[in-house]
Each structure stands twice: as structure tokens, then as C-alpha cells.
C-alpha positions in Angstrom: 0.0 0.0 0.0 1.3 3.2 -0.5 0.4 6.4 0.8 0.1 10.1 -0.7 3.0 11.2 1.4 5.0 8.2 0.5 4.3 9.0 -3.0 5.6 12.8 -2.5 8.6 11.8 -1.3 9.3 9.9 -4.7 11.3 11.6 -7.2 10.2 8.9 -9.8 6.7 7.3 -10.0 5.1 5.1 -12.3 2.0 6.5 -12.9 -0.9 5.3 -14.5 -3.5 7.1 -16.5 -7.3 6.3 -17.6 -9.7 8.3 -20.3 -12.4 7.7 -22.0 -13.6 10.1 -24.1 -17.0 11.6 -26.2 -17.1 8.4 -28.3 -17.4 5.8 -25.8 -15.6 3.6 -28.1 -13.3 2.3 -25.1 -11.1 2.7 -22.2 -7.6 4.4 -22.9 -5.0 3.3 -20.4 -1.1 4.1 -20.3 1.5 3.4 -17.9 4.2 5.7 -17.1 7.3 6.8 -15.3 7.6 10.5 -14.5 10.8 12.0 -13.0 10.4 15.2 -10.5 13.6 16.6 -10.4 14.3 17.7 -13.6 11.0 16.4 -14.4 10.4 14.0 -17.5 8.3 11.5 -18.6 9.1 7.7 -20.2 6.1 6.2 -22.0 6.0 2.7 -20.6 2.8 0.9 -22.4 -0.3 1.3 -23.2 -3.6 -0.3 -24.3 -7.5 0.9 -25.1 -10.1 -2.0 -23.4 -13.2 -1.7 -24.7 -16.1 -1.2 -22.2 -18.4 -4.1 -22.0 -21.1 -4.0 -24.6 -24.3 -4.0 -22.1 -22.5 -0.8 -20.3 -21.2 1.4 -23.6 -25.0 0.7 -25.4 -26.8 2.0 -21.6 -23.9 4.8 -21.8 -25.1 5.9 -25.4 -28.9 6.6 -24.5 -27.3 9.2 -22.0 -30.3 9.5 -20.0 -31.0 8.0 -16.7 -32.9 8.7 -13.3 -30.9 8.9 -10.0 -30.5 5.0 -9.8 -29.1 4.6 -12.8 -26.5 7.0 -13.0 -25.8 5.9 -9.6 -25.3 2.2 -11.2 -23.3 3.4 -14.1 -21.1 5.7 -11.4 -20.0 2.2 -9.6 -20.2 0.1 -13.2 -18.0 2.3 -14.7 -15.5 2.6 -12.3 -15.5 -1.4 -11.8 -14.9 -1.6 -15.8 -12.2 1.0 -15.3 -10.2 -1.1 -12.7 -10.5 -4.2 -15.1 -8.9 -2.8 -18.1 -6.1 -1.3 -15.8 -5.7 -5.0 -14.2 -5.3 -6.4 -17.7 -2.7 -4.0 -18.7 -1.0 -5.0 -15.1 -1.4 -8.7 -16.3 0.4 -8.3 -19.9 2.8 -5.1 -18.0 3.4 -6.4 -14.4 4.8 -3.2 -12.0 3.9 -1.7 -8.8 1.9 1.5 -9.5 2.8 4.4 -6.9 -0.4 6.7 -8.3 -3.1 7.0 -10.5 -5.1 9.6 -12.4 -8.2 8.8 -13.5 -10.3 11.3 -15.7 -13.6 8.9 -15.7 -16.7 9.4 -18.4 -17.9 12.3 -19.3 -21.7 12.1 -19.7 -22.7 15.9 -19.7 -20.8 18.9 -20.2 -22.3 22.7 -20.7 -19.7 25.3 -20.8 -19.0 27.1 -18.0 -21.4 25.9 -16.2 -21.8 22.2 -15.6 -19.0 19.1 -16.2 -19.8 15.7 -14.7 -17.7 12.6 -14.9 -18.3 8.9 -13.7 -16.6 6.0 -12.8 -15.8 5.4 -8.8 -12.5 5.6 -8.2 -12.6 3.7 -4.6 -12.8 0.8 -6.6 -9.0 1.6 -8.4 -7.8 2.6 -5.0 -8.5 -0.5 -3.0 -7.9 -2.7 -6.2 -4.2 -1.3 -6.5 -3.2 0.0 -3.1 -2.1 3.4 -4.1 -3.8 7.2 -4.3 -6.1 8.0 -7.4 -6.6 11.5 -8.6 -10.0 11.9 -10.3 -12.7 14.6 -11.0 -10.0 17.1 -12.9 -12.2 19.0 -14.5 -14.8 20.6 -11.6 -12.3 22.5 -9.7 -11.7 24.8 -13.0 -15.8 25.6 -13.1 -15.7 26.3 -9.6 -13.6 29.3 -10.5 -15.1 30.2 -13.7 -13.6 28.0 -16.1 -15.5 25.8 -18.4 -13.1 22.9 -17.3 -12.2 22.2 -20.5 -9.4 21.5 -22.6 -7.5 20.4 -20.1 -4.1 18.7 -21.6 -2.8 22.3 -22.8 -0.7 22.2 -20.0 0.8 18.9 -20.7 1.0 19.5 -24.3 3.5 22.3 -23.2 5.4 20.1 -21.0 5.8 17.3 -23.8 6.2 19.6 -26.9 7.7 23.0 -25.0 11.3 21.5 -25.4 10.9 21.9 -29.5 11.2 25.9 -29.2 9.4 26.5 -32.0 5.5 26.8 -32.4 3.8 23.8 -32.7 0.0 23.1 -33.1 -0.9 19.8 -30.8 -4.0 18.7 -32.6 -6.2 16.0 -31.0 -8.5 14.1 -32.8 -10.6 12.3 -30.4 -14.9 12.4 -30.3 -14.2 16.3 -30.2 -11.1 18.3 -32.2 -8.9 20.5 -29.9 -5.7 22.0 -30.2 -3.0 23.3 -28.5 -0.4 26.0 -29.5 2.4 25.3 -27.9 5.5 28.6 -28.5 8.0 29.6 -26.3 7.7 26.7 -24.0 4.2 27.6 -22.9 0.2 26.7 -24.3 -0.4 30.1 -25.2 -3.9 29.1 -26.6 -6.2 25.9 -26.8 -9.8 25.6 -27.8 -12.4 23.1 -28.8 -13.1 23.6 -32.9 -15.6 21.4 -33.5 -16.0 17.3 -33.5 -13.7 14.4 -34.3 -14.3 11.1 -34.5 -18.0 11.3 -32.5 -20.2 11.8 -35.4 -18.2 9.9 -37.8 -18.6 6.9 -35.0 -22.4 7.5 -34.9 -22.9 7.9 -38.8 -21.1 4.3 -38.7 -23.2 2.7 -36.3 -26.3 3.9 -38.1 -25.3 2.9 -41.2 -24.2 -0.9 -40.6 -27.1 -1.3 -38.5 -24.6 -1.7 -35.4 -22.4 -3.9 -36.9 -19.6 -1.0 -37.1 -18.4 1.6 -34.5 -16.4 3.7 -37.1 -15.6 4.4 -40.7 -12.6 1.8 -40.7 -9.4 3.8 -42.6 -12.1 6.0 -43.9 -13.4 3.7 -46.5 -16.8 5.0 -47.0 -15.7 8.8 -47.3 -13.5 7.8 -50.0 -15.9 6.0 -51.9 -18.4 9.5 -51.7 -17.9 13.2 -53.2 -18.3 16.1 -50.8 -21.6 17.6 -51.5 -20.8 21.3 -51.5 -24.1 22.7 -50.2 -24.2 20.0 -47.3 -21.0 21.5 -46.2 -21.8 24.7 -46.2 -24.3 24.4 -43.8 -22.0 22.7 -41.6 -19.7 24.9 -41.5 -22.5 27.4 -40.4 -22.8 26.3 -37.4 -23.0 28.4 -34.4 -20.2 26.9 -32.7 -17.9 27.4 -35.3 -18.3 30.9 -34.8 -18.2 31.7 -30.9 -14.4 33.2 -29.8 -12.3 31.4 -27.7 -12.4 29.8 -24.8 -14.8 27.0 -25.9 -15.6 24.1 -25.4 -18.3 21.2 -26.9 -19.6 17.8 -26.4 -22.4 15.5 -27.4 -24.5 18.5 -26.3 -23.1 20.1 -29.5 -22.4 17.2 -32.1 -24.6 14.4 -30.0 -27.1 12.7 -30.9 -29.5 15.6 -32.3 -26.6 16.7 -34.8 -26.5 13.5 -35.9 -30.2 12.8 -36.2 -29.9 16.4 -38.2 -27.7 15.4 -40.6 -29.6 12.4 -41.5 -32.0 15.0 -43.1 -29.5 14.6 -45.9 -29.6 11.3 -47.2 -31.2 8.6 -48.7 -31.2 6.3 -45.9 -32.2 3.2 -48.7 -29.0 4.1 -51.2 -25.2 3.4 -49.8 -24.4 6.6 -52.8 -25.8 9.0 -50.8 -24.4 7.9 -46.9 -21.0 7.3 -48.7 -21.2 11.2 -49.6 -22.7 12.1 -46.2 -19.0 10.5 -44.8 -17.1 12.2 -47.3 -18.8 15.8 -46.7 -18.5 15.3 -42.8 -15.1 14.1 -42.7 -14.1 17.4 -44.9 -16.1 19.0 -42.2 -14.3 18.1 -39.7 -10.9 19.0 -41.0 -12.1 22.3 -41.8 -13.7 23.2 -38.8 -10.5 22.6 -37.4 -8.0 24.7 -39.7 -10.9 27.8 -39.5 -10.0 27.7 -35.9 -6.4 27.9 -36.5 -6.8 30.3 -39.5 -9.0 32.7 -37.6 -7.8 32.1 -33.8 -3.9 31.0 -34.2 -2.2 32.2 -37.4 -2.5 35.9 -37.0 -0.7 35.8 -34.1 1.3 32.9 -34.3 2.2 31.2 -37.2 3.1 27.5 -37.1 5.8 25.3 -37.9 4.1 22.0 -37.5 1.1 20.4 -37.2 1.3 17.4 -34.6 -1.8 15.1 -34.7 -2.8 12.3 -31.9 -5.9 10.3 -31.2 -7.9 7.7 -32.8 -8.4 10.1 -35.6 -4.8 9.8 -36.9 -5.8 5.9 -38.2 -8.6 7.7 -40.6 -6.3 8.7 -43.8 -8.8 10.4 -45.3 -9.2 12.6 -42.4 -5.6 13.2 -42.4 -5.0 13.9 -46.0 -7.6 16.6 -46.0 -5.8 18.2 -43.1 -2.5 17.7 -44.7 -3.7 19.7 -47.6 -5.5 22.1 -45.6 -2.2 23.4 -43.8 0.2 23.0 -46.9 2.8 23.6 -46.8 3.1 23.4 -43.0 3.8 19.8 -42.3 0.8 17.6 -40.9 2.8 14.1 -38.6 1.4 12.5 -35.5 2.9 12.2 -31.7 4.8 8.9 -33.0 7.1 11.1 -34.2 8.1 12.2 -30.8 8.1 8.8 -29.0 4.5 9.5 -27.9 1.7 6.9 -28.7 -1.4 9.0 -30.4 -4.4 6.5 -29.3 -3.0 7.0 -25.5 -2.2 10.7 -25.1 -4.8 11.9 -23.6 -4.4 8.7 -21.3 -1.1 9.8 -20.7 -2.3 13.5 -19.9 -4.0 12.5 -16.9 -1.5 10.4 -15.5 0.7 13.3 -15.9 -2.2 16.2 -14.4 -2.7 13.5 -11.4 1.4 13.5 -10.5 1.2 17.4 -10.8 -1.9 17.4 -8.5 -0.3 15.5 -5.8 2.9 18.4 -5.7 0.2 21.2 -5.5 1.1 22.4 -9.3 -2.2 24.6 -10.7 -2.5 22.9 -14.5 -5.7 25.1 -15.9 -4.4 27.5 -17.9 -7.1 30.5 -17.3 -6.5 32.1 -20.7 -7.4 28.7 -22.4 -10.5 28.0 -19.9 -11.8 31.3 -18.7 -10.9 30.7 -15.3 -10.6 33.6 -12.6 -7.2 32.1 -11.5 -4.8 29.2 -11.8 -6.4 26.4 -9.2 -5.4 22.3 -8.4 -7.0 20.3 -10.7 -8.4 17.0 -9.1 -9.5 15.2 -6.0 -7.4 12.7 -4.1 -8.7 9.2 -3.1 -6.8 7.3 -0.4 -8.0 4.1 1.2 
């Protein structure tokens, strides 16, 4: 067992981290060793577990009275500790801390974040602290508690000293600017892989979560008019900071886009694919074009998430930023499906030395603030 001040003392801890983001598609966990003194981070492993079926399809309806969300609180942190004690079984070590961002099921900005999964059940499992709930400390203060990796996009990307956009591509599309050592801005632009994933589902009937390597976008044509009524969209044109969610591109978005098609002809969804997938990577260089570039231009584009396995998606950002270069986290010894993972590991060890991680310029907090709650049994 070992104890939060135990764990202070340490000047390297192996840390693990656990996300699961706006697609539901699984449960992202990475293992870690961070250094305090000068501090650095090794990647150790990593591994996404997907949820069990009978929990992901009662997580999708994302409604519920009190005793269900109070069932999914304890199911989801019970499917949380199993795919943490199968990565232990194929990656045996003894875990000094954990950071555990948990499910988000709503999120309004600025005024409301909610995450689930129990995290007594990781503690007692694994014998060691857990930070969890990141996000509610930031809305306490003003913030919308969201993005929250800026500040550990700066800490793995600030040693490049030259401006850098860290571009996630998970169920929503944020980025990072990383110059001069520092996130200097981060938003929400828009979503990733969510309504891709829920165009999928609809379209196989269930059979598929996602538009495997993009297949069906590039079998369709972007329909011109279809896009431009995306890229209408009020969110695309609120300032900075921001931040979206299935309240934005849920279910109702989706249900909205189906307006376009021809549910009985595979033509019409196949264009539906390729117009939203262009969507998506324009919604995300309009943000950088209207938000970043006149103040910063870039010298690279560095992509993670489950996103950077969908080459159409990537091709149309790579020639969106021409001739700034478009390459993923691989590049820099970071695996893209478990950043984010990785990002909370890193947020909890910072939580435990009293280290403020919002950024207030990126969330609209009053004031820098500890991020997290600490669980000890």
C-alpha cells in the first residue's frame, strides 16, 4: 500500500492514467514513469479495453434517473479497474499513483462538467492514491473545465522551441499551440471522430463503431451545399475559450444530418461520410486560421488520437495546412491513441505536488487552481 506522502517523497513514480472520451468507443490506459527533479516522462505501455457491450449501449442513451447514473457511477469505475488489471497482467509493476479522468456524460460550458466512474474501486484494487474529478475544480472558478491537456502539451512539446500546433483528434477536435515553452492558446473547434462513429453505427445497422481507414468517405464526393451548412454552425463561430460535447455534435446533430440522405442508397451515406469528414478537417483549420495564425504562425502540425488511423481525415488536413507539415505524436516517442491517457497520468502526479494545470487564458478561469481530487484508502 502506499500512501500520498510516500508517494511525495518519490522523485520517480510510475503512474498510470485512464480516459475515456465523447465516443465511448473504449477505455484508454497508459503506464508511465515520471521524473520530478528535472522532471520527465518515459512512456512505458499502453492499451485501449473496450467497455463491456451492455455498459457502452446504456452509456449511449445518456439519459438515466438517480438510480441509474448511480449504477453506471460504480459500473464504470469497476470496468475502469478491469482494463487497468489487464494491462498489469500483460505489464506487471507496482503502481505508486493514479489519475483517472472517468466518463464524461454531460458537459455545458461554463457551467456544468460531470464525470463517472468510482474511483474507490481503483484505489483498494491497487493499493495506491487515485486522482479523479479534474475538471470541476476549474468551473468552480469560472472556467468551463475544459481543454485540459494544454498544460501537458507544453510540457511534452515546450522543449521543441518552435511553435507547434498539438491537434487532438478524439470524439471532439482540440488544439494546443504550444510557443515559447508555454500553451499560449487551446480551444475546442468542432467534433472528431464522434459523429463519424455514430454515422457508422447507423449505417451498418450496429455492426460497425467507425468508418474503418475511412473507406466510405473515400468511396463518396463532398456535396458542396451539405458543407456549407456545416460549417454554419453556431459553434464554429463563438471566440475562444470554448468548449463542446455531445450537447453540440450528439445525438441531435447526428439525427440532423440524417436529413441529408437517402437512408435506402449506400451513394448518398457514402457522400454524407465524405462531406463530414471534410467538415471536420475544416472546422479545425478555420479555428487555427481565424484564432492561431494571426498571431502565431506554425511550424508543424502534430496530430494524436484515434483520428490519426482515418487517412482520409488526415489527408484533408495535410492539404488544408500546406505547406506546413501535418505528422502524429509517433514522431516524438509519444503513442497517439494514449495521449490523452497519458495526460491524466501526468495532471494527477502534478496534483499530488500542489502544481495549478488550468491555464485560465485557455479556460476562462478567474485564476490558476489544483486540478483533481485525491482518493486514499
Amino acid at each position: 500500500m502506499w500512501k500520498l506522502t510516500e508517494v511525495q517523497q518519490l522523485t520517480k513514480r510510475r503512474v498510470a492514467g485512464l480516459m475515456s472520451g465523447t465516443s465511448m468507443d473504449g477505455i484508454d490506459v497508459c503506464i508511465c514513469e515520471i521524473q520530478t527533479q528535472p522532471w520527465q516522462c518515459h512512456w512505458l505501455t499502453a492499451q485501449t479495453i473496450s467497455y463491456p457491450e451492455s455498459l457502452r449501449f446504456s452509456l449511449m442513451q445518456t439519459q438515466g434517473n438517480v438510480a441509474q447514473i448511480a449504477h453506471w457511477h460504480r459500473q464504470i469505475g469497476e470496468a475502469f479497474r478491469e482494463a487497468l488489471a489487464k494491462i498489469l497482467a500483460d505489464f506487471p509493476t507496482e503502481l505508486h499513483l493514479i489519475g483517472s479522468h472517468g466518463q464524461t456524460i454531460y458537459h455545458e460550458h461554463q457551467k456544468v462538467t460531470w464525470q463517472l466512474g468510482e474511483v474507490a474501486f481503483l484505489a483498494a484494487a491497487f493499493g495506491c492514491p487515485v486522482v479523479s474529478d479534474f475538471r470541476i475544480h476549474d468551473v468552480a472558478v469560472g472556467g468551463s473545465g475544459a481543454p485540459l491537456v494544454p498544460y501537458v502539451d507544453a510540457q511534452l512539446f515546450g522543449y521543441l522551441h518552435r511553435p507547434v500546433l498539438a491537434l487532438n483528434l478524439g470524439g471532439i477536435a482540440n488544439f494546443t499551440l504550444v510557443a515559447d515553452g508555454q500553451a499560449v492558446m487551446a480551444l475546442d473547434c468542432g467534433p472528431a471522430n464522434m459523429v463519424l462513429d455514430e454515422l457508422a453505427s447507423l449505417f451498418s445497422r450496429g455492426q460497425m463503431r467507425l468508418d474503418r481507414d475511412g473507406a466510405w468517405a473515400a468511396q463518396g464526393q463532398v456535396r458542396q451545399a451539405w458543407l456549407d451548412d456545416l460549417m454554419a454552425h453556431p459553434f464554429l463561430q463563438q471566440p475562444p475559450p470554448k468548449s463542446a460535447g455531445r450537447e453540440q455534435f450528439g445525438g441531435l446533430f447526428v439525427q440532423e444530418l440524417m436529413n441529408h440522405t437517402n437512408p435506402g442508397s449506400p451513394r448518398s451515406w457514402y457522400d454524407l461520410f465524405a462531406t463530414v469528414t471534410r467538415f471536420t478537417a475544416m472546422a479545425i483549420f478555420s479555428h487555427y486560421e481565424r484564432w492561431i495564425y494571426p498571431h502565431q504562425p506554425i511550424t508543424e502540425v502534430i496530430v494524436s488520437g484515434g483520428g490519426v488511423h482515418n487517412p482520409v481525415l488526415m489527408r484533408e488536413l495535410t492539404q488544408l495546412f500546406h505547406p506546413i507539415p501535418v505528422s502524429t505524436s509517433t514522431n516524438y516517442g509519444i503513442d497517439p491513441d494514449s495521449k490523452e491517457a497519458l495526460a491524466f497520468a501526468i495532471l494527477a502526479s502534478e496534483r499530488i505536488d500542489y502544481k495549478p494545470t488550468n491555464i485560465p487564458a485557455v479556460t476562462g478561469a478567474k485564476r490558476p487552481v489544483l486540478l483533481g481530487k485525491i482518493t486514499e484508502l
